[in-house]
N, C-alpha and C positions, 0 to 999 in steps of 0.2 A: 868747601866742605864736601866730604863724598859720603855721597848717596850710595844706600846697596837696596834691594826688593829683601821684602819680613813679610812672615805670613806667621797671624797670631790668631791664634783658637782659644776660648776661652769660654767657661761654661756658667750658664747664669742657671741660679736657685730655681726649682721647680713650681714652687709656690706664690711666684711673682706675681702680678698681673699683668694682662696685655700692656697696659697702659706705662708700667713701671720697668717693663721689660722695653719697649722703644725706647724710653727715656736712658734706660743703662745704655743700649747698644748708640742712643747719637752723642752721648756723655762722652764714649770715649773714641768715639769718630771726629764729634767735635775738639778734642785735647789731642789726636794725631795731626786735625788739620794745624793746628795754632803752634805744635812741633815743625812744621814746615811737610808735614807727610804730603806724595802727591802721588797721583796714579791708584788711591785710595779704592775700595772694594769692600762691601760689607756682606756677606752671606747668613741669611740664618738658616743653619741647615734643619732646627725643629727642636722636637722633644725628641730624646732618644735616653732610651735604659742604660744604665751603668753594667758592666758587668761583675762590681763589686761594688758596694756602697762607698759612696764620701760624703763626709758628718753628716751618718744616719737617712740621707735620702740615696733613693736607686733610680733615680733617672735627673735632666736636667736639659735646658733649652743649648744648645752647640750654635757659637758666634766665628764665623771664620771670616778675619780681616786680610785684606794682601794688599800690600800699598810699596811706595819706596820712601825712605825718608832716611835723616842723616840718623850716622849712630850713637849721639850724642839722644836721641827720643824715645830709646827702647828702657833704660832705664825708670824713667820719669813713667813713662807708659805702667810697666810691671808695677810700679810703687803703689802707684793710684791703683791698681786691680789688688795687690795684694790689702789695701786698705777698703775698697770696697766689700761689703757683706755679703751682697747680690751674688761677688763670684767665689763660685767653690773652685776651680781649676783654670790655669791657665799655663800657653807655651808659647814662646815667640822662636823662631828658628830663621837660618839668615836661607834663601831661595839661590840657587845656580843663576848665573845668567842661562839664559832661554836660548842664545847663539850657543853656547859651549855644548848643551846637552844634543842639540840637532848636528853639531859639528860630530862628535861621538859615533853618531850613527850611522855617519855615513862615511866613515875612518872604516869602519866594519863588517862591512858587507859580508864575511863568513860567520859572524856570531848569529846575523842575522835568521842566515839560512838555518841555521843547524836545529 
């Protein structure tokens, strides 16, 4: 099965509580693990303002995951957030290999400079 690195951001209700708000974020760390997700990575980056409302609130707690897993779990993943209340947004995008982007830079040394 091939594995690719996904980093999903995904933004929980402001209104939450502490309490209810861990519980969303190991909900779906734990349903990445049991995907076979590995190299797993949870961030909460906080509360932060919207710069345009979504359904009627202006701010909201920002979840950034980065794990590797097969692509058969990204599916399943989106389904269960779009089915959750808790979240008003979310995006899963697939990540570069980390070798290619360092090969790049150094293919370049005039873009560098300039």
């Amino acid at each position: 099965m091939i594995t690719r690195n996904y980093e999903t951001l995904y933004i929980i209700r402001p209104d939450v509580g502490e309490e209810q708000l861990e519980q969303t974020i190991s909900q779906f760390r734990t349903f990445l693990e049991e995907q076979g997700a590995t190299k797993l990575k949870v961030q909460n980056r906080g509360k932060r303002r919207f710069a345009y409302p979504i359904k009627k609130l202006r701010e909201g707690y920002y979840i950034l995951m980065t794990y590797t897993a097969p692509g058969t779990a990204i599916a399943p993943l989106e389904r269960a957030m779009r089915l959750n209340e808790n979240i008003l947004r979310f995006m899963t995008i697939v990540l570069e290999e980390e070798t290619e982007t360092e090969d790049a830079e150094e293919e370049n040394p005039v873009l560098a400079r300039a």
